[in-house]
N, C-alpha and C positions, 0 to 999 in steps of 0.2 A: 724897771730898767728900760730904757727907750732906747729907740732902734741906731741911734748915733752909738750907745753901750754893746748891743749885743752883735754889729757890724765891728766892733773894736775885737768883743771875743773871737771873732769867727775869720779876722785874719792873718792871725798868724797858724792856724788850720786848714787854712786855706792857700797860703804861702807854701807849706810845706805841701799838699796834695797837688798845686802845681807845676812844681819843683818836681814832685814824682813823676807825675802824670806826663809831663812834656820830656823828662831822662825816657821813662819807659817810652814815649812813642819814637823818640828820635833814635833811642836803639833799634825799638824794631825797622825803621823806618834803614838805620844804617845796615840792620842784620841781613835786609833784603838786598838791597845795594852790594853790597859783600857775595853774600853764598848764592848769587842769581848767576854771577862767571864760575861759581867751584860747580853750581848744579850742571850747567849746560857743558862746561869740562868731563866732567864725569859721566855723563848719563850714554846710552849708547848710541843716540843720533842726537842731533840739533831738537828735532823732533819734540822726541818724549823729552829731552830737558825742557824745552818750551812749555810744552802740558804741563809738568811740573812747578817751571815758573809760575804757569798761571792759577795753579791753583793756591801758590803760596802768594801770589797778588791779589788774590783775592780773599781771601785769610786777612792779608794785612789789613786791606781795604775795609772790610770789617770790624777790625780792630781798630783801625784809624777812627771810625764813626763813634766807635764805644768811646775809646779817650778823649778824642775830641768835645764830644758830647760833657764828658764831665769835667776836662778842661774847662770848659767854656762855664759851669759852674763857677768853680773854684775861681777862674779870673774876674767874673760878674760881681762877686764878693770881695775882692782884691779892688779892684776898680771901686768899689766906695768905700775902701781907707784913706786917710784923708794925710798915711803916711807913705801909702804909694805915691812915688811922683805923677804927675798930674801927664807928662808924657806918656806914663806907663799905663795910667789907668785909658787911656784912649788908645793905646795900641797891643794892648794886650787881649781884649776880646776880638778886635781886629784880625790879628796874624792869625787866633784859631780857627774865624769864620772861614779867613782866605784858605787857612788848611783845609779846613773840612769842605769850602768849597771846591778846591782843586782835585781834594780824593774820590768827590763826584762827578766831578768830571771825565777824572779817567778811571776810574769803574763802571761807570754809564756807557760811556761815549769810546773813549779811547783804548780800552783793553778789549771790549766786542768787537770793533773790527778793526782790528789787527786779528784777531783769530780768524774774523768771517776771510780775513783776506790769506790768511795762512791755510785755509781749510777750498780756498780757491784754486793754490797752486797745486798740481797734479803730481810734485816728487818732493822730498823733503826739501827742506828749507836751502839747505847748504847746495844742493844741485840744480837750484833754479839760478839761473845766470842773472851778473850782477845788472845787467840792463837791461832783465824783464821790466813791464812796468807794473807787474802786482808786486813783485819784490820791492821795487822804488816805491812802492806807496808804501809797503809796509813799513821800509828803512825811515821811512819819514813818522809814521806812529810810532813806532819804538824810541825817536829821538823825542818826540812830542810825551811820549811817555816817561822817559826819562829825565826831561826836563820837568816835568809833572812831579816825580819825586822828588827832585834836588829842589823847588818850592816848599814839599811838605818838608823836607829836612829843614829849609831856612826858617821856616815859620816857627817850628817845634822849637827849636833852638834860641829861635829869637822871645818866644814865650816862658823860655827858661833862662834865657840871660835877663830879661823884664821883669821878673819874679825873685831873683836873688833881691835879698836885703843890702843898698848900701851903705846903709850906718845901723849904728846898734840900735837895738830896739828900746826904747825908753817905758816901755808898759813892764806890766809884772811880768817876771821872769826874767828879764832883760840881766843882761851879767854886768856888774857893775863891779868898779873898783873896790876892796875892802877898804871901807873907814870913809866911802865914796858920799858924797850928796845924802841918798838915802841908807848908807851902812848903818851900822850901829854905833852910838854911842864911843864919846872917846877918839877919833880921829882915827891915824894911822895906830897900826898895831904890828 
């Protein structure tokens, strides 16, 4: 079997684990985005909701590198089908790079200091006035941050809209009409 055969088995396995892989990241990716205002609602200062946010930004952040990581398999193998369109197979390992570039970036860079700078101001968050300028700095990481995420949502997404099949699959297994091209014997039935 030669590697043009065993690249033919291994994508439509491959299809479906980046189908998975890019739902699961884009939910967690949305789940953050969602329960990051019910955490900070709830919690008893701005405060400890933030600590909490960050611990679950970082959680994600990790999680993002996991899937990403094997995204980026799964599209590697997707990308030398030769029934992937030829658009897809170049921007599909693409958008996960830029994902899992971007989720370093604000794990590295972008969530340390917004803390270093949250851990500067001397009363909680909500009581530092809005034209301190460690609060303006922060106001500006947290936008930067959150434009950080709504990247990894586009990416994740766009890696999952690149990955649907638009026409039927013609290898084995593929569902074909009965009495179809390869059905059986005898036509319509």
């Amino acid at each position: 079997m030669g590697a043009g055969a065993v690249m033919a088995r291994l994508a439509g396995p491959a299809r479906v684990a980046a189908l998975l892989l890019s739902g699961v990241w884009t939910g967690a990716l949305l789940a953050f985005a969602g329960g990051a205002g019910i955490v900070l609602g709830t919690s008893p200062s701005r405060d400890a909701g933030g600590e909490v946010n960050r611990a679950l930004l970082d959680a994600l952040d990790v999680a993002s590198y996991v899937l990403s990581g094997l995204l980026l398999l799964a599209v590697l193998v997707l990308s030398r089908d030769e029934e992937t369109p030829a658009r897809s197979r170049g921007l599909l390992p693409r958008l996960v790079l830029f994902g899992a570039a971007v989720t370093l970036a604000s794990h590295l860079f972008v969530t340390p200091a917004m803390s270093s700078l949250r851990d500067r101001m001397p009363v909680d968050i909500e009581l530092v006035p809005k034209d301190d300028p460690v609060r303006r700095a922060w106001g500006r990481l947290h936008g930067v941050s959150s434009l950080a995420l709504l990247c990894r949502v586009a990416a994740s997404l766009g890696v999952f809209a690149l990955a649907l099949p638009l026409r039927p699959r013609t290898r084995w297994g593929a569902a074909r009409p009965y009495g179809g091209e390869d059905g059986p014997e005898g036509g319509d039935a």
